[in-house]
C-alpha positions as CSV (number, residue, x, y, z in Angstrom):
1,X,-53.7,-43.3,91.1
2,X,-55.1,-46.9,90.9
3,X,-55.1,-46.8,87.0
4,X,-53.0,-43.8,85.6
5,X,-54.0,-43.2,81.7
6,X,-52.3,-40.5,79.6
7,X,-55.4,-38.7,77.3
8,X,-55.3,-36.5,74.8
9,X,-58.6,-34.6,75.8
10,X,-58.4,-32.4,72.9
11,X,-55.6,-30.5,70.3
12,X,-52.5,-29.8,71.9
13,X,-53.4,-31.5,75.6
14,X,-52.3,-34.5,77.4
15,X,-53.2,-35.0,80.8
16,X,-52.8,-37.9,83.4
17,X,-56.3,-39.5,84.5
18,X,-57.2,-42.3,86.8
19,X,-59.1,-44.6,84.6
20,X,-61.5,-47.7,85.8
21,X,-59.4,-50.6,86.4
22,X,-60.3,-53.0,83.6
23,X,-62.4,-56.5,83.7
24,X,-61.1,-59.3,81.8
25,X,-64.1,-60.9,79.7
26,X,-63.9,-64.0,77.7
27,X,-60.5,-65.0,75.9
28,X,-59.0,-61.5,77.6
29,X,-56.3,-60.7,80.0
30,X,-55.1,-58.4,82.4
31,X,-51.7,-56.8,82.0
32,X,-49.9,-54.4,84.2
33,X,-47.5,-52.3,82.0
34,X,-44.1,-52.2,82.3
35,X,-43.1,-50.2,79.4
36,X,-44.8,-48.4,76.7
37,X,-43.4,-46.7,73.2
38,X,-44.6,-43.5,72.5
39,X,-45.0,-43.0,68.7
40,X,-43.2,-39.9,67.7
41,X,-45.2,-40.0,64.3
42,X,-48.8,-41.2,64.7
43,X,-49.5,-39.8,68.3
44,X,-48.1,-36.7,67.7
45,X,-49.8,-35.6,64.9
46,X,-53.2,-36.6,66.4
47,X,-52.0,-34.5,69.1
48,X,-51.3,-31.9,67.2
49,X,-54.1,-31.8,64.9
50,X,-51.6,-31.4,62.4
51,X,-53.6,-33.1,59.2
52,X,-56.4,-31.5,56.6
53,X,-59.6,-31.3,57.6
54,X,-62.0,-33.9,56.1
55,X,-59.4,-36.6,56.0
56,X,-59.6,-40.4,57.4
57,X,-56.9,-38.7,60.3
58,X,-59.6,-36.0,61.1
59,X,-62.7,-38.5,60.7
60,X,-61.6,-41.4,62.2
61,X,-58.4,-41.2,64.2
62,X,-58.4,-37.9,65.3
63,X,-61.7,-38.0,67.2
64,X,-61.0,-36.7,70.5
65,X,-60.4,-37.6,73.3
66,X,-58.1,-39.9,72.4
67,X,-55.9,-43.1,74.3
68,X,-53.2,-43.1,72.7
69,X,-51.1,-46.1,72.9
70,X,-50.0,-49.1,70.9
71,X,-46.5,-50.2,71.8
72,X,-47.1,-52.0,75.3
73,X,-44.5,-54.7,76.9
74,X,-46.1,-55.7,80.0
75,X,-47.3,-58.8,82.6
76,X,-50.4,-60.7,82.6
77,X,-51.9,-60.4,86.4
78,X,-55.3,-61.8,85.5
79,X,-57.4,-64.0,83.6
80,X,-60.7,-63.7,81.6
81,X,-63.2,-66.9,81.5
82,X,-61.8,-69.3,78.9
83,X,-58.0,-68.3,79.0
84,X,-55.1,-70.9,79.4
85,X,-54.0,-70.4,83.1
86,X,-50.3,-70.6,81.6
87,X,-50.5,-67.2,80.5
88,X,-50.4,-65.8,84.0
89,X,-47.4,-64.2,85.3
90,X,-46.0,-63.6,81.1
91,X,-44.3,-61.2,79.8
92,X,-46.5,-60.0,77.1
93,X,-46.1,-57.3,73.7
94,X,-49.2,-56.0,73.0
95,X,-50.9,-53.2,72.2
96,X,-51.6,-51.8,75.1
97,X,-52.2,-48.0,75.8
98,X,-50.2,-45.6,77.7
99,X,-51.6,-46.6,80.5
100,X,-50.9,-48.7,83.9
101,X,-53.6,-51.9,83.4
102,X,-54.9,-52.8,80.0
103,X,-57.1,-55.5,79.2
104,X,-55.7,-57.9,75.8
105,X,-57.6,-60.7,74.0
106,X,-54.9,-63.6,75.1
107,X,-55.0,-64.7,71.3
108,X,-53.4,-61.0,70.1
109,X,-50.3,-61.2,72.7
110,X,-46.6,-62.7,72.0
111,X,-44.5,-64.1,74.6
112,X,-41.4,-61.5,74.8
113,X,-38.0,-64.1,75.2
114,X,-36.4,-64.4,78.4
115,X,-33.3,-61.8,78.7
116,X,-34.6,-59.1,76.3
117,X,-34.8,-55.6,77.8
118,X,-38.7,-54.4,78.2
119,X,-37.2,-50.9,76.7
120,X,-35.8,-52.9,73.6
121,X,-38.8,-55.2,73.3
122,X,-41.3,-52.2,72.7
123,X,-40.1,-51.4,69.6
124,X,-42.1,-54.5,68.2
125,X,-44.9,-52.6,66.7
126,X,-42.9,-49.9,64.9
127,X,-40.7,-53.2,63.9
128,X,-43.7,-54.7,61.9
129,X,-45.0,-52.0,60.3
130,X,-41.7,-51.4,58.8
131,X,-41.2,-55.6,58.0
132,X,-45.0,-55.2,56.3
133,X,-43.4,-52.8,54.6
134,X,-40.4,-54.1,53.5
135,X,-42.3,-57.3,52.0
136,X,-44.9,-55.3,50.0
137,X,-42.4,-53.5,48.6
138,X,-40.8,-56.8,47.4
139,X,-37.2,-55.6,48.4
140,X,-34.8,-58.7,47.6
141,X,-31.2,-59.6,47.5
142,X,-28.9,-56.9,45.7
143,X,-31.7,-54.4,45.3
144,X,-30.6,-50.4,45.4
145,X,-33.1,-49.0,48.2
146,X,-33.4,-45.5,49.2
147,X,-35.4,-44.2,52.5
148,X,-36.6,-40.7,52.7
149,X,-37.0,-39.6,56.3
150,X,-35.1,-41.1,58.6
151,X,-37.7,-41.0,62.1
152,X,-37.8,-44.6,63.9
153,X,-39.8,-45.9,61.1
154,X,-36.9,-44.8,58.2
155,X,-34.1,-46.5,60.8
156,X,-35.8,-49.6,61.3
157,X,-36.6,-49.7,57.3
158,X,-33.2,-48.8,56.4
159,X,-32.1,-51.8,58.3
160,X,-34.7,-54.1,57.5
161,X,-33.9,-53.6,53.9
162,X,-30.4,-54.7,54.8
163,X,-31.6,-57.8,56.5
164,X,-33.3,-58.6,53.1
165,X,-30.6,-58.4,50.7
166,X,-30.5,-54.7,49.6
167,X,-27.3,-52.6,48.1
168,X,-27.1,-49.9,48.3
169,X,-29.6,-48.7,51.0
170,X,-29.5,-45.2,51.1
171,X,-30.9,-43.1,54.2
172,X,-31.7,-39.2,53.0
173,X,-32.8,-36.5,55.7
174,X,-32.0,-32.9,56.4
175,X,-30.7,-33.7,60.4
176,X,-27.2,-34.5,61.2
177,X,-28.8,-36.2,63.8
178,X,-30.7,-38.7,62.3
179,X,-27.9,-39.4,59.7
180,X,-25.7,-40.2,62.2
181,X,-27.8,-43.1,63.7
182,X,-28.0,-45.1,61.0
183,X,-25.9,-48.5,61.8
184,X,-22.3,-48.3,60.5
185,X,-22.4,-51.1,57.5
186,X,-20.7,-50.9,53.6
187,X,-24.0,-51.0,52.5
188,X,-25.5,-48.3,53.9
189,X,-25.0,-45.0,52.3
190,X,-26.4,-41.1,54.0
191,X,-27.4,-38.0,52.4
192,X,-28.3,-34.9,53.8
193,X,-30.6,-33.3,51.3
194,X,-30.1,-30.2,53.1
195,X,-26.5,-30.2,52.0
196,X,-26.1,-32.3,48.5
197,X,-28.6,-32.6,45.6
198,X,-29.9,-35.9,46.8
199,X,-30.9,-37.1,43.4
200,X,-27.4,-36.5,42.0
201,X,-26.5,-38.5,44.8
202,X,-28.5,-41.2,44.1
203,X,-27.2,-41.2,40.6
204,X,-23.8,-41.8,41.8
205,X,-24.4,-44.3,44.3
206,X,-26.3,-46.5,42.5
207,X,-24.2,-46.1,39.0
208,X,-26.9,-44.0,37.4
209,X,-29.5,-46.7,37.8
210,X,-31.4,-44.7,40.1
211,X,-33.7,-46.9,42.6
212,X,-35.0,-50.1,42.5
213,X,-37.7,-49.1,45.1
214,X,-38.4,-45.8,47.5
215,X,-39.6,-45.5,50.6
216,X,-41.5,-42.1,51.2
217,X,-41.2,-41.6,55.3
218,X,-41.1,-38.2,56.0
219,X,-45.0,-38.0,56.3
220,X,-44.9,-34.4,53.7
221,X,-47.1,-35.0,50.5
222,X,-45.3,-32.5,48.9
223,X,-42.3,-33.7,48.5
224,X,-43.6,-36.9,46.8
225,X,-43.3,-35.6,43.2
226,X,-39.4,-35.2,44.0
227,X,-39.0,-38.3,46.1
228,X,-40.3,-40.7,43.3
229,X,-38.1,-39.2,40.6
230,X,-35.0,-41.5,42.1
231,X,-36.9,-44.4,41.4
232,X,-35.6,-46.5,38.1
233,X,-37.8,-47.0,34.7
234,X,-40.4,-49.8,36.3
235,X,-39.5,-49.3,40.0
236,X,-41.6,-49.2,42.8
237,X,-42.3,-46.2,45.2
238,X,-43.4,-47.5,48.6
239,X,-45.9,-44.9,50.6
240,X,-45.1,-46.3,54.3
241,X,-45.7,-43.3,55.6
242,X,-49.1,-41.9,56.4
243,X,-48.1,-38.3,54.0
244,X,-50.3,-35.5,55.4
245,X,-52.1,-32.7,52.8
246,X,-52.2,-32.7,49.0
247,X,-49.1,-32.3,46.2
248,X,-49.7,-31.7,42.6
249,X,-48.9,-34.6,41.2
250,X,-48.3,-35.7,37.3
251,X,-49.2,-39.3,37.1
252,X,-48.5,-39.3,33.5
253,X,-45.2,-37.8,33.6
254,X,-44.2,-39.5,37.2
255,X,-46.0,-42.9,37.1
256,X,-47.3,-43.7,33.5
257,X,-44.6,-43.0,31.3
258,X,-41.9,-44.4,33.8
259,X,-43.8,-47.2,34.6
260,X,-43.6,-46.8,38.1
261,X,-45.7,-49.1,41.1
262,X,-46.8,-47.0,43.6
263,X,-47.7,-49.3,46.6
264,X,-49.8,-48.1,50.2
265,X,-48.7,-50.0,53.2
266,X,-50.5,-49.5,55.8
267,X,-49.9,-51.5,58.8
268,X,-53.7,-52.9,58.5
269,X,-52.6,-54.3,55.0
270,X,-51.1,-56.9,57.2
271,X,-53.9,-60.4,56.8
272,X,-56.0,-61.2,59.5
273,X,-55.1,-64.6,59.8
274,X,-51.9,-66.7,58.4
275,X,-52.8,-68.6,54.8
276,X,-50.3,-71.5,53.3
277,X,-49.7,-68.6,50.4
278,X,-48.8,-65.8,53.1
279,X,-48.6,-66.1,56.7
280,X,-46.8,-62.8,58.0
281,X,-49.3,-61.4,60.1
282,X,-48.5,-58.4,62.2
283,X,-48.1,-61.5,65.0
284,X,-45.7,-63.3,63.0
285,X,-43.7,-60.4,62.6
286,X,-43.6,-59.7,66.5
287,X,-42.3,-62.6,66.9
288,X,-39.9,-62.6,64.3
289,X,-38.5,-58.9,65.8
290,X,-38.1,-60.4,69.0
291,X,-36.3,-63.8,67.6
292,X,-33.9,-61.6,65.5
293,X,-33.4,-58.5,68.7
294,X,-32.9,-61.9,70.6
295,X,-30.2,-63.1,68.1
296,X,-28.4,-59.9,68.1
297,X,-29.3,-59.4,64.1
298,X,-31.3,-56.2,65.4
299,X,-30.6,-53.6,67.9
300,X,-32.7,-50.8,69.2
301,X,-30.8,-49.5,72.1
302,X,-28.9,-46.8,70.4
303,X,-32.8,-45.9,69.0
304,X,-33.6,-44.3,72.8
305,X,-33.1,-40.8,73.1
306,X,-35.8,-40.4,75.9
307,X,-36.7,-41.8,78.8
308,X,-39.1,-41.0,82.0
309,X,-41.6,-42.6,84.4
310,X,-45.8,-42.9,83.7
311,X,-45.7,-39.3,85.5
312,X,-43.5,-37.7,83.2
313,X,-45.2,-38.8,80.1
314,X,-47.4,-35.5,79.8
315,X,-44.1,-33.5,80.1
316,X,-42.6,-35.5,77.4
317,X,-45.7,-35.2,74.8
318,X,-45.4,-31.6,75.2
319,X,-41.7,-31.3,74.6
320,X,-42.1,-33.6,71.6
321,X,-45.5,-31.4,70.4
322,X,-42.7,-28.0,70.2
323,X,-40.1,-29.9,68.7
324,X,-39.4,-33.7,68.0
325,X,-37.0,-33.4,65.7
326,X,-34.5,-34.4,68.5
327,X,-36.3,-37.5,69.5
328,X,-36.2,-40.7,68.0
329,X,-37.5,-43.5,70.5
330,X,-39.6,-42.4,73.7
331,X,-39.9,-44.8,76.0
332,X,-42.1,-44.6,79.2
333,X,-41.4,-46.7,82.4
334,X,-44.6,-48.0,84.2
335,X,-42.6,-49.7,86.7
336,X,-41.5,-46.3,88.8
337,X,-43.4,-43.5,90.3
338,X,-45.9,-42.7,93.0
């Protein structure tokens, strides 16, 4: 294969195809992939069709066939009319598809650091979705955080919180697992709902304060109305997931009378461009990942629980689609292979 492109052809497929070798146009590049992240969360339930009918996942994201892709660290082999010739030959995060060649406007791409592995580098757009979040949810120094769902999205959160200050952050799931990879650090606390009441447990970590602010990241709407019950009087209750069906919800018992913010955060809530009042665009927090993965103040490593070539990646999709529960990062090599 010249140009070898995992598609989602429909529910429930994957398949390898040879796709055209992209042109560069004006202000774009070339890049020939070395890694890509699969995203155990957003790709798989596109692939799985796993979402209500009618809903912006079944009208706009989950129109098949679909490229699925975002995560990309890579090397840029050519050059579009108008690009600085300096960018040939870097090493690139951008958001690439799973696939060999992917053509990048040059002003999207960050420059990954010299001596950072490509494997740890391609966590970057997982990374700043969960920084977006973080700052929405105006987590600072000494607040008590808990993170419901503990995927690579929960993880990252749970440390990002960390990084800003927080105490206690508290990490709840139902899989051993999960628990377990949480970084070892006084102020991180685990619960596994499965086992203990996790709002009594909130209670006694945080001195029967409850929670300054929530993060919802299992992606199940009906466990909302429980979730946002360990948030304090005037707390805030951070959606960072993208939480699939409908939940009876009371707004006047679990938002209006407790005074509760509930706050979307969406990774395209991150601005366009960088203003004097706010400049963390999703570039700025690339680069920030990579400066603080650099720095040792973030590590992904111990995230990777999978790993195969461009050729396996249908084989992996499929194991994930019958049970992910196992997986945390997925990482695909574009390096290897016929």
């Amino acid at each position: 294969m010249n140009n070898p492109q995992i598609i989602f052809p429909e529910v429930r497929k994957v398949i390898l195809e040879d796709s055209p070798m992209p042109v560069p146009a004006e202000g774009e590049v070339l890049i020939k992939s070395r890694c890509s992240l699969i995203s155990t969360g957003t790709e798989l339930t596109t692939l799985s069709g796993d979402y209500p009918k009618g809903s912006l996942w079944d009208t706009r994201w989950g129109k098949f066939p679909v490229k699925p892709g975002y995560s990309n660290i890579g090397e840029v082999v050519g050059l579009g009319p108008g690009v600085d010739e300096a960018w040939l030959g870097a090493r690139v995060a951008s958001t690439g598809r799973h696939a060999l060649y992917n053509v990048i406007s040059a002003s999207s791409l960050t420059r990954v650091p010299e001596g950072l592995a490509d494997k740890d580098a391609s966590f970057f757009t997982i990374s700043g979705i969960c920084m977006n979040g973080v700052r929405r949810a105006k987590v600072r120094w000494g607040d008590s955080v808990v993170v419901y769902g503990l995927g690579l999205l929960g993880q990252l959160t749970v440390r990002y919180s960390r990084l800003s200050g927080a105490w206690p952050v508290i990490g709840v799931d139902v899989a051993p697992k999960r628990l377990a990879m949480l970084p070892e650090d006084p102020g991180v606390y685990t619960v596994n709902a499965q086992e203990t009441d996790s709002l009594e447990a909130i209670r006694e970590l945080t001195r029967s304060r409850l929670a300054d602010c929530a993060f919802e990241l299992t992606g199940v709407a009906s466990l909302i109305p429980e979730e946002i019950q360990a948030v304090r009087r005037q707390g805030r209750f951070a959606i960072l997931s993208s939480p699939r069906g409908n939940t009876d919800f009371s707004f006047c018992d679990l938002c209006h009378y407790p005074s509760i913010s509930i706050i979307g955060m969406h990774t395209l809530s991150h601005p366009a461009v960088e203003t004097g009042d706010y400049q963390w665009t999703f570039a700025r927090h690339t680069e920030l990942f990579l400066d603080l993965l650099a720095a040792g103040q973030v590590e992904t490593g111990s995230l990777i629980t999978h790993r195969g070539t461009w050729e396996d990646g249908p084989a992996l999709f499929e194991m994930l689609l019958e049970d992910r529960s196992e997986a945390m990062g997925v990482v695909l090599d574009w390096r290897t292979g016929n």
